[in-house]
N, C-alpha and C positions, 0 to 999 in steps of 0.2 A: 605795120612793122617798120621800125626804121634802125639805119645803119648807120651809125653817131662815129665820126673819125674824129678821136681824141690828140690832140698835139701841143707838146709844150716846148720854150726854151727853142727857137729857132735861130736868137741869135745871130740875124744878118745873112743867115745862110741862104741864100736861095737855089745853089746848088740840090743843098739835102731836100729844103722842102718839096722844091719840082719832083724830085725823085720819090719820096712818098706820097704825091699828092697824083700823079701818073702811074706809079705802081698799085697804087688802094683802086682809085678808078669810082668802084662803084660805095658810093655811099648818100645818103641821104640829110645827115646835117655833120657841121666841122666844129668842133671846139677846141679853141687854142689857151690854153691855160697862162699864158705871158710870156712876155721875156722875147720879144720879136726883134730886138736891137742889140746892139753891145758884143763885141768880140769878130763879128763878123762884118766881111766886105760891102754886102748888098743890103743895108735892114730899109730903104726904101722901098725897093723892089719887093722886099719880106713884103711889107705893111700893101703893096698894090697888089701881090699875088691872093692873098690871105683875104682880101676887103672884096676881090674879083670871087674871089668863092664863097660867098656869103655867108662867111665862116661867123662866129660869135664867140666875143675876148671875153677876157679878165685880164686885169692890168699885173705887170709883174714889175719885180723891183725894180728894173733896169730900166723897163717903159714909164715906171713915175720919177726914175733917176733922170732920163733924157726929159722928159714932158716938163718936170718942172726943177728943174737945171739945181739938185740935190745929190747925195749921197747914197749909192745903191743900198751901203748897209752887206753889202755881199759876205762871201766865207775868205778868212784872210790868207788861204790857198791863190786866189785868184783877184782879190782886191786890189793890187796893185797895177795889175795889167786895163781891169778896170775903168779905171781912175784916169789912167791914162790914154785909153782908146776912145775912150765916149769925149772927153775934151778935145784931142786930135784930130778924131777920125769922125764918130758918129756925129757930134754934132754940127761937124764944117759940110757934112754931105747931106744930113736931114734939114728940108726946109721949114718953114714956120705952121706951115700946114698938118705937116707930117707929128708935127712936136703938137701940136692940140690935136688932134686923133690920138694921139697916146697920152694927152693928158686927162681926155674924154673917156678914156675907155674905165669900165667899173670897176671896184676891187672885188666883187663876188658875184655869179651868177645863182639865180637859184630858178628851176627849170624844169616843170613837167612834160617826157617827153613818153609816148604810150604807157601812161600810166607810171614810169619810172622817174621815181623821182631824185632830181639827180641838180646837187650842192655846187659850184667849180670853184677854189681860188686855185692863186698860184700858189702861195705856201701853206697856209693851214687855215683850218678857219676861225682862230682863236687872233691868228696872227698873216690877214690875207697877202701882203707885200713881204713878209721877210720871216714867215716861221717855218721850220725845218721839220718834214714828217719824213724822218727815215726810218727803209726798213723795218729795221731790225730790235725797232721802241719794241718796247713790253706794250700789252693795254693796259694796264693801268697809264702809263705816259701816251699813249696814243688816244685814249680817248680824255685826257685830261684837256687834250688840245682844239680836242672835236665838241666837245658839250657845249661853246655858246649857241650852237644849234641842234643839240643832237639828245632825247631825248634816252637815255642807257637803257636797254632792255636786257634780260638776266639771259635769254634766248636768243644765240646766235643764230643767224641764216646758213643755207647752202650756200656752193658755189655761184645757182641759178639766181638768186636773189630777186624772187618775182616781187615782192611786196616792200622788201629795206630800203632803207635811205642808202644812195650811194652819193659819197664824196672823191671830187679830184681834184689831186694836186698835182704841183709842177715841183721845179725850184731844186730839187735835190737831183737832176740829170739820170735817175736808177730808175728805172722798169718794177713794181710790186703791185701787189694785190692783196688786201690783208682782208682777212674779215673779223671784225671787232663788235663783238657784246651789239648784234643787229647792225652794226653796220659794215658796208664794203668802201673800205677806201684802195682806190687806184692811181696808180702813175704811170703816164704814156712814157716816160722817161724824156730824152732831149731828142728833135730832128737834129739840128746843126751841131752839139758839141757833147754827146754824151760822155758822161765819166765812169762807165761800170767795166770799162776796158776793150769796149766791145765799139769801135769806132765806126759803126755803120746807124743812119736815120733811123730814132724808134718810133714807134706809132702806138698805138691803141684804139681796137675798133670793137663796138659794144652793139651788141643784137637786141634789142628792145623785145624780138618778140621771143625768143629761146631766154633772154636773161645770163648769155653768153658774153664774156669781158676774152678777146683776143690779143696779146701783144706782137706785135709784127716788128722785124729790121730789114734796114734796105740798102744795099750797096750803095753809094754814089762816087763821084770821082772827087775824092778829096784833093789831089793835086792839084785840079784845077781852081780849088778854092785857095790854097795855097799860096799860088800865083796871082790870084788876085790881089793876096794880101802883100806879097810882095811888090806886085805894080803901084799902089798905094804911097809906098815907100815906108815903111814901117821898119822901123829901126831897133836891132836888137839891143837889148834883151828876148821886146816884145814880141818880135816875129816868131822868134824861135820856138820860145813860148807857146804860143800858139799854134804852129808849126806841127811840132810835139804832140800837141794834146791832138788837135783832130786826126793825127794817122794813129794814135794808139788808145784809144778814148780811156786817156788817164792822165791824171793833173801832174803835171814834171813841178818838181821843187825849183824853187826861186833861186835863179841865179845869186852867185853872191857879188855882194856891191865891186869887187874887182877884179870880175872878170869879163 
């Protein structure tokens, strides 16, 4: 039996992750779906805590954005802040080391663990770096995205899903669990910055031997991340910005150019 702790999107935080990673406690393998850098104060610290718990990636957009000094490609809610934190911020604090571990890391994992067999990018698997599997797709779009690996059966599964192929993504910051024409796709949702409104660490932990998919949230002290990013010297817009989002986990509209 084993107890698979799923996490995406941590984003620098290492406030939030310690806090999920000391409240789960017991588990037996980690999976982090991408996105370990960008928006937050600490994503070194991310990348030693994470590699310290012999966790296993997928590269997400913002880790091949830093890794090889390009375009995350992001949602243009949030693009701009982007743009300009990873040149500022992330890449004056990440050293050369740090940038080839995230250039090294895969775009997809594919993974039998007790018998489950179990897909991971960060965005879809049509499109591992920058495809968007939200909720609330219909299947016919949701499995339109899933087929370069996913063979359609007319027979959907339980909730238990002893025998399905189950797929996870990241990227979209939302907590779901769908289950589509035999397959289960899930999303741990974001540790460091979720946007479902719901501002506390999400996680997802999966039971290998029940077939059991749990989402969990975890308090942490956002102020004190906060202040980090304040000590930084981050200059509004951006702070606020960010600021905003991790106490309310919902994306505030873009300031406008003069104000």
């Amino acid at each position: 039996m084993s107890r698979i702790l799923v996490i995406s999107d941590i984003h620098g935080n290492l406030d939030s992750l310690s806090s999920v990673i000391n409240f789960v406690n017991n588990y037996d393998e980690v999976i982090v779906l991408g996105d370990l850098v960008d928006y937050g104060p600490e994503p070194g610290e991310v990348i030693d805590r994470l590699r310290e718990a012999g966790a296993r990636f997928v590269r997400g957009n913002h880790d091949d954005a830093v890794g090889f000094g390009r375009d995350c490609r992001c949602g243009e809610k949030t693009h701009w802040v982007s743009l300009w934190f990873r040149e500022n911020i992330t890449n004056k604090i990440l050293d050369e080391t740090d940038k080839e571990f995230l250039r090294n890391l895969p775009g997809r994992l594919s993974l039998e663990i007790d018998n489950m067999i179990i897909e991971a990018v960060h965005g879809s698997p049509a499109s591992p770096l920058y495809g968007y599997l939200h909720p609330d797709l219909g299947d016919r779009e949701m499995c339109s995205v899933l087929r370069p690996s996913l063979r359609l059966k007319e027979k959907s599964i339980d909730n238990e899903c002893p025998n399905g192929k189950v797929f996870l993504v990241g990227h979209t910051h939302i907590q779901f669990l769908r289950i589509v024409k035999g397959a289960l796709v899930a999303n741990p949702g974001s540790v460091g910055q979720p946007r479902d409104g719901d501002p506390r660490a999400g996680y997802l932990i999966i039971n290998t031997d029940t077939g059991t998919f749990t989402f969990g949230r975890v308090k942490y002290d956002v102020e004190r991340v906060i202040r980090k990013l304040r000590d930084l010297g981050i200059p509004d817009p951006y702070y606020g910005f960010l600021a905003q989002l991790l106490r309310t986990g919902i994306v505030p509209p873009r300031p406008c150019k003069n104000e």
